[in-house]
MIMI-500189 format. One record per residue: y, x, z of N, C-alpha, C in turn; residue in one letter. Coordinates in steps of 0.1 Angstrom, whole numbers, plus 5000, padded with zeros to 4 digits. Layout:
BEGIN
YXZYXZYXZA
...
This chain:
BEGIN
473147874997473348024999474848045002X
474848115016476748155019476848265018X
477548345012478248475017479548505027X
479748595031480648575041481148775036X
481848745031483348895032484148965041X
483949065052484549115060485549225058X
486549305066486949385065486749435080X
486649535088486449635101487149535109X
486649525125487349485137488649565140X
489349485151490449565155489849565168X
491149625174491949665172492049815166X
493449805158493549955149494650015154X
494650125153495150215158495750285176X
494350275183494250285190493250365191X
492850485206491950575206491050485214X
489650455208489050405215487250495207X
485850425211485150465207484550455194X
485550345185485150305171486650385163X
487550385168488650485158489850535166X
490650585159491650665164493450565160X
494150625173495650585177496350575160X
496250765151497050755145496650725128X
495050605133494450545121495450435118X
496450385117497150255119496950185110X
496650035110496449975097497949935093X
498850035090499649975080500050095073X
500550085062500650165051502150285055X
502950195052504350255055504450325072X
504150265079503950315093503350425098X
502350405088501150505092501450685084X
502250625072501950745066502850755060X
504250715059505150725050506450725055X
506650635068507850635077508150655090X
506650735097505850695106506650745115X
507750865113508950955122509950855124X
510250755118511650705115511950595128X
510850595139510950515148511550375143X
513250325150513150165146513350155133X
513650245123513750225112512650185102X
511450285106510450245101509950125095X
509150125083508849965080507549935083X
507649795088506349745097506149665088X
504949675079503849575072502349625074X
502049505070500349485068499849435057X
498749465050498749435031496849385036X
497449275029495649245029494449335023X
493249305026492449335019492049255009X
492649354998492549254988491749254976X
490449324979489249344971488449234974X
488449174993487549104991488048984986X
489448924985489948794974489548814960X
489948924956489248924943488048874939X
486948934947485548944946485048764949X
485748684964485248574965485948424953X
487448484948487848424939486548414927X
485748534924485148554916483648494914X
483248484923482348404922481648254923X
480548194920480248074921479348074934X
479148134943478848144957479748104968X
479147994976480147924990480348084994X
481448084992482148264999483348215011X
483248335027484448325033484848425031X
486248465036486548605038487448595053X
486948705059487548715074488148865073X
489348885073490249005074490249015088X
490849145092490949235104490849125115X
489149055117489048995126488949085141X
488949025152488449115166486949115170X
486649175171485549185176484249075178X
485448965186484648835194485048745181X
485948725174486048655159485248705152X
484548815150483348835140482248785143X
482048845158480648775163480348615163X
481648565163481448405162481248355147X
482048445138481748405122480348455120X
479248515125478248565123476948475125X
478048415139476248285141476348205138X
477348155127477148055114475948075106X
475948185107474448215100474348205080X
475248325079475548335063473648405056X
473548355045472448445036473048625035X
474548615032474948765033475948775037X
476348935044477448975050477549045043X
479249055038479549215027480849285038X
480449405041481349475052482049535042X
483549575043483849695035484949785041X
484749905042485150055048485850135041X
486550195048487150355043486750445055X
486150575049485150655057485750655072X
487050655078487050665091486950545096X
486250435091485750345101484750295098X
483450405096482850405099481850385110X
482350425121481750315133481750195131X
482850145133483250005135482449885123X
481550015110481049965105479349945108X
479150045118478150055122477749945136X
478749905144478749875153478749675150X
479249645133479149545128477949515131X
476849585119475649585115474549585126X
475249635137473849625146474249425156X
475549405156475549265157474949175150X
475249195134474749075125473249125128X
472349245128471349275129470649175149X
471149195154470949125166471048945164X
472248875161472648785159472048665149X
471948745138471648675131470248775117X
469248795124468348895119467648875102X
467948755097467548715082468848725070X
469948755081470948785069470948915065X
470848925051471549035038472949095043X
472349265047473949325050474249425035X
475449375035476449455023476949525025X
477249715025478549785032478849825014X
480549775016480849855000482349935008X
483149964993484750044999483950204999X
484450265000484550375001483950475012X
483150375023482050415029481050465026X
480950395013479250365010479550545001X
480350675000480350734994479650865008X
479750835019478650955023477950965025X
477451105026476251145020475351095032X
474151025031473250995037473350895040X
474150745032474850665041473850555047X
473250545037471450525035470450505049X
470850665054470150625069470850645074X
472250625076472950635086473350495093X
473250415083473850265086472650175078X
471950055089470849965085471249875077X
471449865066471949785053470849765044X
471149665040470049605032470549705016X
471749655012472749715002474049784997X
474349884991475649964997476249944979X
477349864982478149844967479449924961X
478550014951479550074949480050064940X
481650144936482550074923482649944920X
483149934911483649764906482449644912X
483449584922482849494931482549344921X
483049284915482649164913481049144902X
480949224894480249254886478649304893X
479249354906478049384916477449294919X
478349214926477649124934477548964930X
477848964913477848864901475748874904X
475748994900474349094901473349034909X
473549064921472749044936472548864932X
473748814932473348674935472748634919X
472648644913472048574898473148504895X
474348544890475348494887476148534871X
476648524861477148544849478148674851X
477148744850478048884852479348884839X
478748834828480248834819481148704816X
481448634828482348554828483948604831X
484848584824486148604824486448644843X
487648734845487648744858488948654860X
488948634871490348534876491348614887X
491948544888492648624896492748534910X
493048564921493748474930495248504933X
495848374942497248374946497248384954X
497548554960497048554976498648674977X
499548684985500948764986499948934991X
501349014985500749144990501149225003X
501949125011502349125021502349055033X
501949065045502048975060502349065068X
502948985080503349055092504449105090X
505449135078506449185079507449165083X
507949325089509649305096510349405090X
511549395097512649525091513349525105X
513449635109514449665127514149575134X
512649535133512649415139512549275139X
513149245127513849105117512449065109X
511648975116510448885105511148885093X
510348915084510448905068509348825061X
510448705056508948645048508048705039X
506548625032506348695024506648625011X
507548765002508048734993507448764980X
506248834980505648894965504548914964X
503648844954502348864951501948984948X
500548974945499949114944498849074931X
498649164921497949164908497549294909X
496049244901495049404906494949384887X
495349444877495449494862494049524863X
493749634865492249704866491849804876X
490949874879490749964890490550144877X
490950234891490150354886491550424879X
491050564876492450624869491450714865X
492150754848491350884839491750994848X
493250994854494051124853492651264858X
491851204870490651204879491451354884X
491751314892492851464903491851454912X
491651574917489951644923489951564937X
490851544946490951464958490951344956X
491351284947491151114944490151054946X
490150984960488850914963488450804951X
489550704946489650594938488950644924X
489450764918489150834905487650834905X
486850894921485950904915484950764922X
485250684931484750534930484350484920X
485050494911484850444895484750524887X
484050594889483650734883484550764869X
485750754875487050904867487250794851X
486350634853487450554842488350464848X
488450404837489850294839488850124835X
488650034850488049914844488949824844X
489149744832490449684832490149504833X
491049424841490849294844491549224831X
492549314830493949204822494549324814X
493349324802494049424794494649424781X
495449334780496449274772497749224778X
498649264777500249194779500549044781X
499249014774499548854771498448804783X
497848864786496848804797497648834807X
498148954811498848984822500248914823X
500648834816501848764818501848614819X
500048544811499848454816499648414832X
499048554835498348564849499748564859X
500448634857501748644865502748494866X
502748424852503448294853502548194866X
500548214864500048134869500748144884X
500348304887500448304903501548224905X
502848284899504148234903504148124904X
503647984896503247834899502947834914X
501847914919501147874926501447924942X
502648034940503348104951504848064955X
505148094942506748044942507848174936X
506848274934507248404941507548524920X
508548574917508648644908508648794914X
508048824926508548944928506348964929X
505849124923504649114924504249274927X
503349334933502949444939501749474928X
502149554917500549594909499649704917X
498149634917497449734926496949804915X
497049874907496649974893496750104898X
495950224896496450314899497750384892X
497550374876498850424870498850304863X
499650214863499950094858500250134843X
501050194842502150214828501250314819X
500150354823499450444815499050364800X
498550254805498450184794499550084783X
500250214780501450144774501850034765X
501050014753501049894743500949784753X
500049764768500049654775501549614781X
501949724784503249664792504149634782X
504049734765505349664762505249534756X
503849514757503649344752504449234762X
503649294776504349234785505649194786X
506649284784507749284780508549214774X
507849214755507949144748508248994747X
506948964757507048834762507948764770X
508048844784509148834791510648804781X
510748914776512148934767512248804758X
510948714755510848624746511448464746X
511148494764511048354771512448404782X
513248494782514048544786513548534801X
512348584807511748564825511948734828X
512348724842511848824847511348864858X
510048924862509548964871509649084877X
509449094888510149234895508949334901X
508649424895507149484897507449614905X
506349614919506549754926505149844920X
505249964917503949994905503750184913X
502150224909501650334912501750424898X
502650544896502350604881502650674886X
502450794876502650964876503850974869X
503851114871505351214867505151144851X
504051214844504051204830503851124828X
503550984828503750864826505050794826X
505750824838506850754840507850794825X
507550984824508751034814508251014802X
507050954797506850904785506950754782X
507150664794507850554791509450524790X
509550624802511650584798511750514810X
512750554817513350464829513850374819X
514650384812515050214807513850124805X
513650184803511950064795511350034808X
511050114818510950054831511849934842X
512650004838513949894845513949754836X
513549764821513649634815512349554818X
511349634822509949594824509949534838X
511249544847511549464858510849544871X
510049664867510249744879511149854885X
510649784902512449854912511449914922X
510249904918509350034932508350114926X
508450254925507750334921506950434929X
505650424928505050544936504450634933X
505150794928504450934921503951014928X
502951024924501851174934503051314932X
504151374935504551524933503751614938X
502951614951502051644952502251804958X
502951884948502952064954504052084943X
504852174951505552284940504852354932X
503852404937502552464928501352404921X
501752274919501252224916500052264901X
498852224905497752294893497552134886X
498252024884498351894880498451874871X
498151804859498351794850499951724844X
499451624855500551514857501751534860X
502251644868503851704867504051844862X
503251864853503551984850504851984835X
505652064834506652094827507551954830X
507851864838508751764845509351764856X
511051794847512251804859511851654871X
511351694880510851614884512151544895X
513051614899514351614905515251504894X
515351554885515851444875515651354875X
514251314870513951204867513851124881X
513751144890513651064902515251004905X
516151114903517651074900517850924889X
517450974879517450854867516850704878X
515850744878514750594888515750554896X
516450634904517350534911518350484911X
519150584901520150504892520350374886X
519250374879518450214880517950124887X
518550164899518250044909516050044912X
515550204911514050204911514150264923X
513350224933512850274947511850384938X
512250474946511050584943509950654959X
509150624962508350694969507550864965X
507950964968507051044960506351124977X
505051114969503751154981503551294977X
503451414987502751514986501551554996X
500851684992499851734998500451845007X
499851855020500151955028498352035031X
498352135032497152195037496652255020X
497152225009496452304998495652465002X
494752504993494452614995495552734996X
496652734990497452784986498852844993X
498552715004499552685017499252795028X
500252905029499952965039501252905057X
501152965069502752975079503553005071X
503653075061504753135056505253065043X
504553015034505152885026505152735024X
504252725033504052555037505452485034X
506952555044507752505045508552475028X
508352585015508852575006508452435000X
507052395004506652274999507352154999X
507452155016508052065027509852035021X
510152155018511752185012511652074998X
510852134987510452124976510451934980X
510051864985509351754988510451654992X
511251715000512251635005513251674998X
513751754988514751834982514651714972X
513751634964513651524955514551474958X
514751394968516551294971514951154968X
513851134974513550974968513550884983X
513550764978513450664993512950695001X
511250694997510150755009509450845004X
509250895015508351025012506751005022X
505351025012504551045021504251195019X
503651215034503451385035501551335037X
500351385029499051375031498751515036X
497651515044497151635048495951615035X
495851755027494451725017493251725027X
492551605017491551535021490151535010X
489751655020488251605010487251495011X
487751385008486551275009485651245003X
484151265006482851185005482951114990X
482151194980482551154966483151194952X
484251254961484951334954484951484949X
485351544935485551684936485651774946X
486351744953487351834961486151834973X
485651704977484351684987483451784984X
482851774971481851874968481652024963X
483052064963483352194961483352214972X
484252194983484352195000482652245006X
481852155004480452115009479752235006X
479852224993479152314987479552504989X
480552514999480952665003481352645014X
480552535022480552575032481752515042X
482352435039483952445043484152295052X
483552195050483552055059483052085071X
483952025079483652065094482351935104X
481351975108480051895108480251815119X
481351895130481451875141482951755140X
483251745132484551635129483751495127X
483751405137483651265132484351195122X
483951055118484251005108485750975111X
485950925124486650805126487950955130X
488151045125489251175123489051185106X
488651115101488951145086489651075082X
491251075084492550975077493651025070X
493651165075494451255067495951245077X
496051145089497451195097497051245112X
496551325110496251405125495751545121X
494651525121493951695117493051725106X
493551795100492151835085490551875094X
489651815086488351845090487351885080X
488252035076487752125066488452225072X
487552355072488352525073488952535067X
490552585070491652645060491452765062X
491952875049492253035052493153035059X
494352945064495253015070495952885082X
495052795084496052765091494252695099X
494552715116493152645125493552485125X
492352405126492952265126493452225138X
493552255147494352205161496152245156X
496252345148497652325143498452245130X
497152145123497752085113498451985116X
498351935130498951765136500051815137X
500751925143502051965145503151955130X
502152055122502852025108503151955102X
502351845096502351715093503251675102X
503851645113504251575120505851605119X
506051755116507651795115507851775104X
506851795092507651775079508551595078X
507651495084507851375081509451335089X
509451485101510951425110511751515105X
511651645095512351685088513051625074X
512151525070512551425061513451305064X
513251305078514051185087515051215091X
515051345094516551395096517551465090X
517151525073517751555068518251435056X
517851385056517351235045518151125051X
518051125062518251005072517150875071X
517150755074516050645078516150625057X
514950555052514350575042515550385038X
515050325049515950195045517350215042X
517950285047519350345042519650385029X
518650505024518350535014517850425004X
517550345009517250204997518450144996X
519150165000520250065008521850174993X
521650274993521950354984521550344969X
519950344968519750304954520250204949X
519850054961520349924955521849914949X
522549974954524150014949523850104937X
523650194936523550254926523050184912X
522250114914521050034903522349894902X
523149874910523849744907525249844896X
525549894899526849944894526049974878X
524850084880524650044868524349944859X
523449854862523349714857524949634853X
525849664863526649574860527749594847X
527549714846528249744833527549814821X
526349784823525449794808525349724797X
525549764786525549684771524449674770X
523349664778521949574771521849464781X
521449314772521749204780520649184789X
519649224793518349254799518649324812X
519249424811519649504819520649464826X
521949404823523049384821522749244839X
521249124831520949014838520549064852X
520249174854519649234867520449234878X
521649194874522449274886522749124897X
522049014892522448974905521148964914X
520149004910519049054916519549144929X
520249294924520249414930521549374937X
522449254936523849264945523049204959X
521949084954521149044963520549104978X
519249184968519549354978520149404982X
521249414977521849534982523049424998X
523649304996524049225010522949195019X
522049195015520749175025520449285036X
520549425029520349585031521549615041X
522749485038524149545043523949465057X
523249365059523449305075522649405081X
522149545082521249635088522349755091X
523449785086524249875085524849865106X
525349755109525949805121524749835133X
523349785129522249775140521649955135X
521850025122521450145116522250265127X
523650205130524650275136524950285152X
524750165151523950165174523250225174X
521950275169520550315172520350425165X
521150495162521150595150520250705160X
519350805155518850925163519251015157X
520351035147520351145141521751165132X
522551265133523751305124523651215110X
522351245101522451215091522651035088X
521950985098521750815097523550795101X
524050825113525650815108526650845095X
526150955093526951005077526850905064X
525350875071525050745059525350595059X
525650605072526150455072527650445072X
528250495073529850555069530250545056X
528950615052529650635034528950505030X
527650465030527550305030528150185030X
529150225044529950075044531350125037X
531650215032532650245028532550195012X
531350205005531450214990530750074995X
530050005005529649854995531149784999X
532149755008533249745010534249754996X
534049884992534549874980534349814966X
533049754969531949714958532149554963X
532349524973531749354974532749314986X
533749384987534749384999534149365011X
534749275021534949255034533849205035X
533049165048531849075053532648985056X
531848865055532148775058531948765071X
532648585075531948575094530748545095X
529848495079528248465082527348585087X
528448715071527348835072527448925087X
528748905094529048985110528748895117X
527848785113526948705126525648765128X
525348765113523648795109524048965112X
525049025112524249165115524349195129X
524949125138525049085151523549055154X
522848955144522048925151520749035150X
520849095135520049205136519949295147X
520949325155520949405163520449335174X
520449235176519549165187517749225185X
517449165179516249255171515749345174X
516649405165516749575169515849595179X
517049575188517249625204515749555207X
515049415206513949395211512549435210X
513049485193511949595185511749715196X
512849785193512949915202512349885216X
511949785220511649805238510549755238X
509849625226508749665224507349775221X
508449815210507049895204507650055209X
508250085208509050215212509050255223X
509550155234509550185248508350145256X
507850035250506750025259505250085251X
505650115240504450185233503250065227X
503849915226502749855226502549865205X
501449885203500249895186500549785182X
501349755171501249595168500149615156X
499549525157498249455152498549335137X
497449365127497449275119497049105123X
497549015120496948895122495448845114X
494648795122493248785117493748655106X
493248665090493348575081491848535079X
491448415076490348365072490048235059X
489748265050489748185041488548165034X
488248055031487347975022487247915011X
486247985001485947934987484747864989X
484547754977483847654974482247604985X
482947635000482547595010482347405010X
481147355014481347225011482447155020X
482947215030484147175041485447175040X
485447325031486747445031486947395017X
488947465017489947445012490147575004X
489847544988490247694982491447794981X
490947894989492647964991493747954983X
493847944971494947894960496347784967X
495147654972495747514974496347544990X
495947654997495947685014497547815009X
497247875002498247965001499947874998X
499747804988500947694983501147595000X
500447615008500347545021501447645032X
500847735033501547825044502547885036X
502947885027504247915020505247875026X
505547725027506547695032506747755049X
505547775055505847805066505947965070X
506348025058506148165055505348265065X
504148175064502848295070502548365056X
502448365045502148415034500648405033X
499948415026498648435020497948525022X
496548555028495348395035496148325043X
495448255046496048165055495548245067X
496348235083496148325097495048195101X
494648265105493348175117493748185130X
C-alpha cells in the first residue's frame, strides 16, 4: 500500500482559471511587504503538515510540494492506493481540477482532500473524494490506514525555509521548523486554525524536555540552531518554555526561536525571559484600536513592542482592516494606530470570514457572504467577499493596498527597520549584567554586519524620503558601533547592488511571478531515501529541505 501527499499545482500567483495574481505563495510577499518592491522579502515555507504527517507514519508515503501540473499527472500514474490533497479555501479549484485527474488516471485510488478546504459547506458534493480530513492530521490518517494511533509523534528535519533571497542576494537555508502543537484556546471569531481544531490546543512536545530533546535532534541532523515554531501562541504554555530554558541555561546552548504569541502572553512572560529563551522574531495579532480582544486589551501595546526590540526581537504586528466598525472616515485611525507601533513588519488582513469559523457563521447566517464571489477571491489581499455597511467591495483593493505603502513610506523598507533593531538588541546585550543575555551579542553584531552590506544597494534604489533618512542614520551609528567597512564588506555591498539591480529588472520591470521550486520526498519507499538522511544531503549544497526535484 502507497500513499502519496500533495500540496495544489502551480503556477501561483497568477490570474488564470484555477486562482488569482495577488494569491502568491509566499508569506512575506504576499501579505506583509508586498508595497516595499526591491526591498521586499522573497521566501517560500514548505508545506509542512504534509512532513509531519508522512514522518508519522508506517505507510510507503511520498510528498510532492507545489508540483506543476504535468509533475502531478506524472506522480499520479505510479499508481498510489491514496492521494491526500491539501488546501486553503482559495484553491479550491486547483483542488478540484486534481481529483478529476487522479479520478481519470488512475480510477482505484483513495482521494484525500484535508487543510482547510475540507471546511465548506457542501464540500462533500462539491469535490469527488472518497475522504475529507479534518483537524489533527496524523492521528487521522494513523485511522484510515490501520495504524497505532497512540504511538509517540516524531518529528522531521525538514528547514522552514527555501527559495530565499534578500534584494536579490540567494540566502541559504538557515533554520528549522518545529510544530510544538496545533490549535489556540484564545479562539478569536475569525481564526480559521482556532476553529480547525475546534478552539483546543493539541500538543506534540508538551514538556520542555521533549522540546529540547527534539530541537538538539533536528540540529544533529541540519546543522542549524536557528528554528521557526509553527504553534499558534507558543509561550502560552509557560512551565514548557521555562523548562526549556532551564535546560538550555543548564548545558549553557542556545537556540534562536522566531515564535507566533499575543499581546497578553508576551506581557505575562517578560521580554527578558523571552530574549533569554533565545527568541529574536515575534508575531502579534494588534489587530484594531478598537479592538473587542481579549488578548490586547489593557496592554501598552506601543511599549512593549519598544522593549521587543530593544532586545534585539523582530516584531511583526498584523491587523484587521474591514472590521464591522471601520467606516471612510476612520479606517485611517486604524491604519495610523498600526503603523504608529514603530514594529519591523507589518501585516494589513482584510477580515475574513472563512468556512468554519465564528465569524463565517454569524456572516452566513445574516445574510452577509457574497454567493457570487468565487473561491479562488478568498485570500484576504484583493477584495472582501462579504457586504460591509460602509465600504462596496470594488473599493477594498485600493485600501488595503495604501495602508501597506503608507507603512512603506512612513516606516521606510521593513529590512532597514531590522537592520535598527539588530543594533539596538546588540548595544543592549553588550552591556548587560546577566551572562545569558550578555552571550547574545555576538549573535546580533553578526546580524547586524550582514544587514550592513545592504545599506549602499538600500540607498541607490531608495523610492522614498524615508529609506534615505534611514540609511544615513544607519551608517552613521553602525560606523560608530563597529567603525569603518572593511575592503571585504565594500566589495560584498558592491556586489549586493549587482543583485539588486538584477532583482529589480527581473521581477519589477519585467513583471515576471517567481515561483516555488517543486520538492519531492520519500518515506519508507522500497527505492527511496528518508527525508532526514536527503536533508543532511542538500545541506551542503544549500537547497535546504525537501530535497528540489
Amino acid at each position: 500500500m502507497k500513499l502519496l501527499l500533495t500540496s495544489v499545482f502551480g503556477p501561483f500567483g497568477v490570474d488564470d482559471r484555477y486562482g488569482r495574481r495577488l494569491n502568491v505563495m509566499e508569506l512575506f510577499h504576499n501579505q506583509v511587504t508586498r508595497e516595499q518592491g526591491l526591498f521586499s522579502l522573497r521566501i517560500n515555507h514548505p508545506s509542512f503538515g504534509l512532513y509531519l504527517i508522512a514522518e508519522n507514519l508506517e505507510t510507503p508515503t511520498a510528498v510532492l510540494d507545489f508540483p506543476s501540473i504535468d509533475r502531478f499527472t506524472k506522480e499520479v500514474k505510479k499508481g498510489y492506493d491514496f492521494i491526500g490533497i491539501s488546501s486553503i479555501v482559495a484553491n479550491f479549484c486547483k483542488v478540484k481540477k486534481m481529483v478529476e485527474i487522479i479520478r481519470e488516471l488512475s480510477p482505484r485510488t483513495k482521494i484525500i482532500i484535508g487543510g482547510h478546504c475540507t471546511s465548506i459547506p457542501n464540500i462533500e458534493n462539491l469535490i469527488d473524494s472518497d475522504y475529507f480530513s479534518s483537524g489533527e492530521g496524523i492521528s487521522w490518517f494513523r485511522r484510515l490506514l490501520g495504524e497505532d494511533v497512540n504511538k509517540p509523534v516524531r518529528h522531521p528535519a525538514i528547514y522552514s525555509t527555501l527559495n530565499r533571497s534578500v534584494m536579490g542576494v540567494p540566502q541559504p537555508a538557515t533554520a528549522g521548523v518545529i510544530v510544538p502543537g496545533l490549535g489556540c484556546v484564545n479562539a478569536c471569531s475569525f481564526c480559521a486554525t482556532t476553529h480547525h481544531f475546534q478552539k483546543k490546543y493539541i500538543g506534540y512536545l508538551n514538556t520542555g524536555k521533549e522540546l529540547y530533546e527534539t530541537l538538539r535532534e533536528i540540529e544533529g541532523k541540519l546543522g542549524c540552531d536557528e528554528f521557526f515554531v509553527m504553534d499558534e501562541n507558543f509561550l502560552k504554555n509557560l512551565p514548557r518554555a521555562q523548562e526549556l530554558l532551564a535546560l538550555m541555561e543548564r548545558d549553557n546552548k542556545y537556540f534562536y526561536l522566531g515564535v507566533f504569541s499575543s499581546a497578553e502572553t508576551v506581557a505575562a512572560c517578560g521580554v527578558e525571559f523571552m530574549a533569554k529563551l533565545g527568541i529574536d522574531f515575534v508575531w502579534i495579532g494588534v489587530e484594531s484600536k478598537r479592538s473587542s480582544y481579549a488578548k490586547t486589551k489593557g496592554i501598552d501595546l506601543k511599549s512593549l513592542i519598544h522593549d521587543l526590540r530593544e532586545h534585539g526581537i523582530q516584531v511583526l504586528g498584523s491587523a484587521i482592516l474591514f472590521l464591522d466598525h471601520h467606516t471612510r472616515e476612520n479606517i485611517q485611525e486604524d491604519i495610523d494606530f498600526t503603523i504608529d507601533l514603530q514594529t519591523d513588519f507589518v501585516q494589513f488582513m482584510e477580515l475574513g470570514p472563512l468556512p468554519g469559523t465564528a465569524l463565517y457563521k454569524e456572516y452566513d447566517a445574516a445574510g452577509r457572504i457574497l454567493a457570487n464571489v468565487p473561491f479562488e477571491d478568498w485570500h484576504g489581499q484583493d477584495k472582501i467577499w462579504f457586504s460591509h455597511p460602509n465600504f462596496s467591495r470594488s473599493e477594498t483593493h485600493d485600501y488595503l493596498r495604501d495602508a501597506f505603502r503608507q507603512d512603506y513610506e512612513r516606516q521606510g523598507p521593513s529590512l532597514l527597520r531590522l537592520a535598527d533593531t539588530s543594533l539596538r538588541g546588540y548595544r543592549t546585550m553588550k552591556y548587560h549584567e546577566d551572562p545569558r543575555l550578555h552571550g547574545m551579542q555576538s549573535r546580533l553584531a553578526s546580524r547586524c554586519k550582514a544587514l550592513r552590506m545592504l545599506f549602499r544597494a538600500s540607498k541607490t534604489f531608495s523610492e522614498n524620503s524615508k529609506t534615505i533618512e534611514m540609511v544615513a542614520y544607519l551608517e552613521d551609528q553602525y560606523g560608530k558601533e563597529f567603525g569603518p567597512m572593511s575592503m571585504t564588506e565594500c566589495l560584498l555591498s558592491m556586489a549586493v547592488q549587482i543583485f539588486a539591480w538584477k532583482e529589480k529588472k527581473f521581477s519589477l520591470l519585467e513583471g515576471k511571478m517567481r515561483q516555488p521550486p517543486t520538492c519531492y520526498a520519500q518515506y519508507r519507499m522500497p527505492t527511496g531515501i528518508r527525508l532526514p538522511i536527503i536533508s543532511s544531503l542538500f545541506r551542503k549544497k544549500q537547497l535546504g529541505s525537501p530535497p528540489v526535484s
